[in-house]
N, C-alpha and C positions, 0 to 999 in steps of 0.2 A: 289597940293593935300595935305589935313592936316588928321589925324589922330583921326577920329568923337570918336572914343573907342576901348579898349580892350577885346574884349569878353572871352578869355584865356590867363592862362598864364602857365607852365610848368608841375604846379600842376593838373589842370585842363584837359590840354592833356593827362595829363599820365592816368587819371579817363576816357579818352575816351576810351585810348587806352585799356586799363585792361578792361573796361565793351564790347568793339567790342570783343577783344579777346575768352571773356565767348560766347558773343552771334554765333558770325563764329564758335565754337565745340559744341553749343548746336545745333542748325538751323543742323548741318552735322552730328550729332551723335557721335562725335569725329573729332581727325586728319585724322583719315585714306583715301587715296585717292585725300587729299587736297594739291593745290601748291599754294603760294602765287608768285604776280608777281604785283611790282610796277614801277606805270609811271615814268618817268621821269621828272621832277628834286625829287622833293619834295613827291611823292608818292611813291620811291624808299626807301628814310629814316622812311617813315611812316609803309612801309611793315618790312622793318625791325625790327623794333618795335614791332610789331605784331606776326614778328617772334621770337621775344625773348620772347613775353609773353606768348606765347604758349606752347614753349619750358621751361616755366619757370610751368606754368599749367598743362602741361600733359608729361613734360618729354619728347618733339620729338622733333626731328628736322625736318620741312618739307623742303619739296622744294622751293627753292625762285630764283627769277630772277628778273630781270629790262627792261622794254619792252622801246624803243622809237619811239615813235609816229608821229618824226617831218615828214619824209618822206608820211607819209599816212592822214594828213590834207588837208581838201580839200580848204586849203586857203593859202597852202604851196607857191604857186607863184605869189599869189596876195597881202596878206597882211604883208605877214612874211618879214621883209628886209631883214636881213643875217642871216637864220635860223640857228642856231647852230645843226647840225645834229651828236646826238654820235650813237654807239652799242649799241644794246639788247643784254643784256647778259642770254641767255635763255638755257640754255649747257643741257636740259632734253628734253624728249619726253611729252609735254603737253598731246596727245592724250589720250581720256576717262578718264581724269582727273577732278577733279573741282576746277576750279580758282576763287581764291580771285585777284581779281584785283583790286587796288589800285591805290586812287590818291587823292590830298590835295584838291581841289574846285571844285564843279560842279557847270556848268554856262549852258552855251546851248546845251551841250551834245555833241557837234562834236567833244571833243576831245577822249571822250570815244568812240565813233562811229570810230575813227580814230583807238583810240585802238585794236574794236573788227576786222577790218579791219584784222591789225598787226598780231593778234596774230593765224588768221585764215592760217597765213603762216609756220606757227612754228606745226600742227597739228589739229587737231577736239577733244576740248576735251568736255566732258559727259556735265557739265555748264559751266558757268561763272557769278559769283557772283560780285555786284561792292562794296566796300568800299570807300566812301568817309567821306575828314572828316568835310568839311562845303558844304551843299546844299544850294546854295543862290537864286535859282530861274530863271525865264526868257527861260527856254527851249525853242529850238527851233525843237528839234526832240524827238519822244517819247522815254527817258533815263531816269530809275531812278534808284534809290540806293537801293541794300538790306541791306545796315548798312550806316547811319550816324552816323556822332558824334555830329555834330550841324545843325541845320536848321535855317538859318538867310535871311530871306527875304531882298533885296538890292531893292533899287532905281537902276535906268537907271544910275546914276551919280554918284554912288557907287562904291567899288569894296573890295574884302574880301584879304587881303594879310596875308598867314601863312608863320611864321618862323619857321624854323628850327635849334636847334642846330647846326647840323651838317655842316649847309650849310650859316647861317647868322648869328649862334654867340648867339641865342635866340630862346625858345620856346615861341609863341604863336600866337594869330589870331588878328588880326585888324581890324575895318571897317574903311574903307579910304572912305573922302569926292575929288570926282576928280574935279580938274578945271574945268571951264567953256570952256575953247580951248581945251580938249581933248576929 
């Protein structure tokens, strides 16, 4: 796999992240009643983010958590080899709440479908809004986003890889060209 372009880089994130931020308290009317809760890996540092901007915008602190999804994929034993399965760190009462759910790429939706799965365990809350920060197409089940941050159409032979500070050393988004054997 080679590295077709950059479509972001730290600066650019941070423009997503500030412009989702306004739109998640306009769309809600404010914070009130809102929890953020990010996927795993990568949607986890992205919520947090979110959470700082917020808290930077309206002065709150919401609620925040980390959901994982590995258990409630429906591909958990057929394609995953050694799924690395961590904790949801969820320590509130989601119920009649509205979650911002977060995650870095949406692709065919099973992971958020896994998600909504997940979190139906933790209580029923009021919505559940999704944040993502690259839509790149190819669904396979009807999932879409109430906030992106980029819309990048992929080829089959594509694939969008975000960085994160936090976790790779680097912000930004890549369009990867994938081998032919993969």
């Amino acid at each position: 796999m080679h590295i077709k372009s950059k479509i972001a880089d730290k600066v650019t994130l941070d423009r997503i992240i500030t412009r989702i931020a306004h739109e998640i308290l306009e769309r809600n009317k404010g914070p009130e009643n809102l929890v953020l809760i990010g996927m795993r890996t990568r949607g986890e540092f992205l919520a947090k983010r979110i959470f700082n901007k917020i808290k930077q915008i309206d002065n709150v602190e919401l609620p925040f958590g980390i959901l994982d999804v590995t258990l409630y994929r429906d591909d958990f034993r057929t394609s995953l080899k050694q799924p690395e399965v961590s904790v949801s760190d969820i320590t509130f009462d989601i119920s009649k709440k509205d979650i911002i759910l977060i995650d870095d790429v949406l692709y065919t939706g099973r992971t958020v479908r896994a998600a909504l799965n997940a979190l139906m365990d933790f209580g029923r809350p009021s919505s559940i809004q999704l944040f993502i920060l690259v839509d790149r197409g190819h669904r396979e089940l009807p999932i879409r986003a109430d906030y992106v941050g980029k819309n990048i159409p992929t080829s089959h032979n594509e694939e969008i890889k975000v960085k994160m500070e936090e976790i790779d050393g680097e912000d930004a988004i890549y369009l990867i060209e994938l081998n032919d054997q993969q």
